[in-house]
SERO-4910 file (N, C-alpha, C, O; in steps of 0.05 Angstrom, whole numbers):
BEGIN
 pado doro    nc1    nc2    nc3   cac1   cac2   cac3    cc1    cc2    cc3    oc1    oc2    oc3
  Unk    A    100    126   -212     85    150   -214    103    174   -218    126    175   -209
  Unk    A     89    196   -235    112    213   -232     93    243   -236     71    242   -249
  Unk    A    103    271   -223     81    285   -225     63    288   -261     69    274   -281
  Unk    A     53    298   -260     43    310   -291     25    330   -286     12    330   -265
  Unk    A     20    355   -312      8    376   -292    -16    374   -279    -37    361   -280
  Unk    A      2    403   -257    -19    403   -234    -14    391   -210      9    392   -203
  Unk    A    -30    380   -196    -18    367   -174    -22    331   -180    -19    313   -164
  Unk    A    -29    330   -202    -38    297   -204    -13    282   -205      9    293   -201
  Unk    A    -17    252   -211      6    236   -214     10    224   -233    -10    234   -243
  Unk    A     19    208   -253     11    190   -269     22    159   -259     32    157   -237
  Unk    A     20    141   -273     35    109   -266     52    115   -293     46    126   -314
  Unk    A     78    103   -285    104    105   -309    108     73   -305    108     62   -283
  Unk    A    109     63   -323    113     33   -321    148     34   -318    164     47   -332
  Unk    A    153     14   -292    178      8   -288    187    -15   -277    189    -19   -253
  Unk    A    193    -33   -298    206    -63   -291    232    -64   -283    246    -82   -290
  Unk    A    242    -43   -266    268    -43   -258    271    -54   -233    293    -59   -224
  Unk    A    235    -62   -211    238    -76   -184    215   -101   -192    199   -110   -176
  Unk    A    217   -111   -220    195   -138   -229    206   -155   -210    230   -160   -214
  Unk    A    196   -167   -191    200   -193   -181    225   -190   -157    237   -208   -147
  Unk    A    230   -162   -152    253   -156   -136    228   -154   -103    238   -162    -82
  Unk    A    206   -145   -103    190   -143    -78    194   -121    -66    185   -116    -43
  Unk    A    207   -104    -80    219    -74    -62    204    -52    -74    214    -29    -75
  Unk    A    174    -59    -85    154    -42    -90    162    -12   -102    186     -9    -96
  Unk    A    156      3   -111    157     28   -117    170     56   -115    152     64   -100
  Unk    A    179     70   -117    189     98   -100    168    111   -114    157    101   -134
  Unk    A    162    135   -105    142    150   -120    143    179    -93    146    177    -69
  Unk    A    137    204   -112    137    222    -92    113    223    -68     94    207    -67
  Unk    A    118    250    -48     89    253    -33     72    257    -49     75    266    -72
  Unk    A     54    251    -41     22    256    -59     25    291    -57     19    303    -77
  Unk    A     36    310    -30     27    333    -25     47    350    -54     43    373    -62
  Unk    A     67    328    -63     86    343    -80    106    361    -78    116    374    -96
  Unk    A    117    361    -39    133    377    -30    160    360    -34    164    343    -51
  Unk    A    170    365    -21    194    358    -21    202    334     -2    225    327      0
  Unk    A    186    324      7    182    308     45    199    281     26    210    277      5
  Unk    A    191    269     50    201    239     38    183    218     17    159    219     19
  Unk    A    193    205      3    186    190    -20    173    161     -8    185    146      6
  Unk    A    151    159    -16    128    144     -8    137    110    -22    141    110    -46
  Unk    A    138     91    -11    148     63    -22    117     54    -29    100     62    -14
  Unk    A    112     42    -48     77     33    -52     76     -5    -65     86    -14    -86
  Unk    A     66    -15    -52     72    -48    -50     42    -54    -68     20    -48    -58
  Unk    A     45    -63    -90     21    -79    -98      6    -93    -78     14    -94    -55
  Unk    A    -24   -107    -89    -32   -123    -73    -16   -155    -69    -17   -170    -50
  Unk    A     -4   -156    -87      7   -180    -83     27   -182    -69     31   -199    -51
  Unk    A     46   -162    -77     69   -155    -55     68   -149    -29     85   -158    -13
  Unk    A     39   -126    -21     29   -125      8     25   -156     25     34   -164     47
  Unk    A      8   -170      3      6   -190     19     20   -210     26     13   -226     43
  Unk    A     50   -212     11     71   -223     16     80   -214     49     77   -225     71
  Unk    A     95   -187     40     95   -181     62     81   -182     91     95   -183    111
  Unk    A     56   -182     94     48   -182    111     43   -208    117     31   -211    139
  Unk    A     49   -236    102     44   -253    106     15   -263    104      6   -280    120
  Unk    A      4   -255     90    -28   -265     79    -29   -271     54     -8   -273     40
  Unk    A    -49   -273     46    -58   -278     20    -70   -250     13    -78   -232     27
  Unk    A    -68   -255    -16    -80   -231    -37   -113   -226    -34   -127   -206    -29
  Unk    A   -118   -248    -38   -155   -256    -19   -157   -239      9   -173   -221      8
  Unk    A   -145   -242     28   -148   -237     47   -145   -202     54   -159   -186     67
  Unk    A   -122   -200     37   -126   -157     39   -148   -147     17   -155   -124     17
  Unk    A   -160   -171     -5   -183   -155    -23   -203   -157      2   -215   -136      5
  Unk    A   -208   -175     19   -231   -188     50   -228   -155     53   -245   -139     45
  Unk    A   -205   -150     64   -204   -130     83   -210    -98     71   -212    -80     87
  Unk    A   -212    -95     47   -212    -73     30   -247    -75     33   -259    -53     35
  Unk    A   -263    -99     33   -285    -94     23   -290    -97     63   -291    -74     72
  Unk    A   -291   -105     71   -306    -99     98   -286    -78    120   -298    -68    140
  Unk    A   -268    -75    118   -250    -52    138   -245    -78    153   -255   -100    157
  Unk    A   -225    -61    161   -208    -68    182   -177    -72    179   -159    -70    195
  Unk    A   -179    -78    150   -143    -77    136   -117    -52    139   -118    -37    159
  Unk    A   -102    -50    124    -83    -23    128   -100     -1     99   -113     -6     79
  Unk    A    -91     22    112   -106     34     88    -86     30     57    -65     18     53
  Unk    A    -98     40     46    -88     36     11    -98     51     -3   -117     66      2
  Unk    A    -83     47    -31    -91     83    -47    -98     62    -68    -84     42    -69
  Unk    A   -120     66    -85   -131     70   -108   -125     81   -129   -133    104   -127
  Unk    A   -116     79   -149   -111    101   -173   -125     85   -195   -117     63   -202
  Unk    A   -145     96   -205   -165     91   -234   -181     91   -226   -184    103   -204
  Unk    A   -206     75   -239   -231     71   -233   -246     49   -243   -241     37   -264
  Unk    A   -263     43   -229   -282     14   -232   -263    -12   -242   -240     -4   -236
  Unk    A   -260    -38   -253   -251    -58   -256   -223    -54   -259   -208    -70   -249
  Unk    A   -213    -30   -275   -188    -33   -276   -163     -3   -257   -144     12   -261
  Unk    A   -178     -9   -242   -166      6   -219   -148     -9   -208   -150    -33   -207
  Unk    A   -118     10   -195   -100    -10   -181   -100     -2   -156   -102     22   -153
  Unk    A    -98    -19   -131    -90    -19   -113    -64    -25   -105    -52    -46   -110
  Unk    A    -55     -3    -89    -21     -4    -76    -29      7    -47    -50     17    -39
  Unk    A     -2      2    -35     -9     -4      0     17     14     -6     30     12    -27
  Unk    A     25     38     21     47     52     31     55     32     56     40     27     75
  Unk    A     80     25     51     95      8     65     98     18     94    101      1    111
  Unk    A     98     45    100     98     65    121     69     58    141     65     59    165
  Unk    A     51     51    116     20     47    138     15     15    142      1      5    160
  Unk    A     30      1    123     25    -21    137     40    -37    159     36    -58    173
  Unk    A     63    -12    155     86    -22    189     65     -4    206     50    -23    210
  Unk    A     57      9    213     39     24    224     14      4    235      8      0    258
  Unk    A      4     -4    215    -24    -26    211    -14    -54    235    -28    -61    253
  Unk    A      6    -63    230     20    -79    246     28    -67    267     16    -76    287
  Unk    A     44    -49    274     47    -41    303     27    -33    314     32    -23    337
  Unk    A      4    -33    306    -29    -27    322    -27    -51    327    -18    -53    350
  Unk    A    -31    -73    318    -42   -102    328    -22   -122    337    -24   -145    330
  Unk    A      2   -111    355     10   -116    366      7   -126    401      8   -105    415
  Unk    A      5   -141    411     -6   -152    434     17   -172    449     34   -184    436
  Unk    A     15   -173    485     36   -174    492     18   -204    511     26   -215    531
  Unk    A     -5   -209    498    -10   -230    510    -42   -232    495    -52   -210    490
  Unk    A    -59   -258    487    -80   -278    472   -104   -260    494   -127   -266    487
  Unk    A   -104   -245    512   -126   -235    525   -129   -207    525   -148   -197    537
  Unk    A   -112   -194    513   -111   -176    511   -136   -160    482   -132   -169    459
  Unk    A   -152   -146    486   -175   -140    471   -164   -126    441   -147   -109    446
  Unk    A   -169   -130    412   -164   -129    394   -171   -101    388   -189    -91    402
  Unk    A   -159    -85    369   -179    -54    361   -190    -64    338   -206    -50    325
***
């Protein structure tokens, strides 16, 4: 992604991390200066997180997954995950014992 005018973004195609798993750099969405947002495909999310690609589309359509950004619309819309929310998403469901109550 890279800005284009205004505050939008565009997608810049870049096969420079194809098959490397180290997802994206791309700026803040706010366009300041902050730190640079990492963005993991669905397939790559679900690597990482150790699931299946099925299993984070499950979670997109009923909640309960890490959040994720959207960019397009209807069939050919992409979904990417910020690597920041789904270490986040995981340190919520973290539990220090099988009785302990789920959020």
């Amino acid at each position: 992604m890279r800005p284009c005018g205004g505050t939008g973004f565009e997608m810049v195609a870049d096969d420079s991390n194809a098959g490397s798993g180290a997802g994206k750099q791309v700026p803040p969405p706010d366009g300041g200066g902050g730190q640079r947002m990492t963005l993991l495909a669905n397939a790559e999310a679900a690597d990482y997180l150790h699931v299946s690609a099925r299993t984070l589309e499950g979670y997109r359509l009923e909640g309960g997954g890490p959040p994720f950004i959207r960019i397009g619309r209807g069939r050919r819309a992409k979904v990417y995950y910020d690597l920041d929310d789904l270490n986040a998403w995981l340190l919520a469901r973290k539990r220090s014992s099988t009785a302990e109550e789920a959020d």
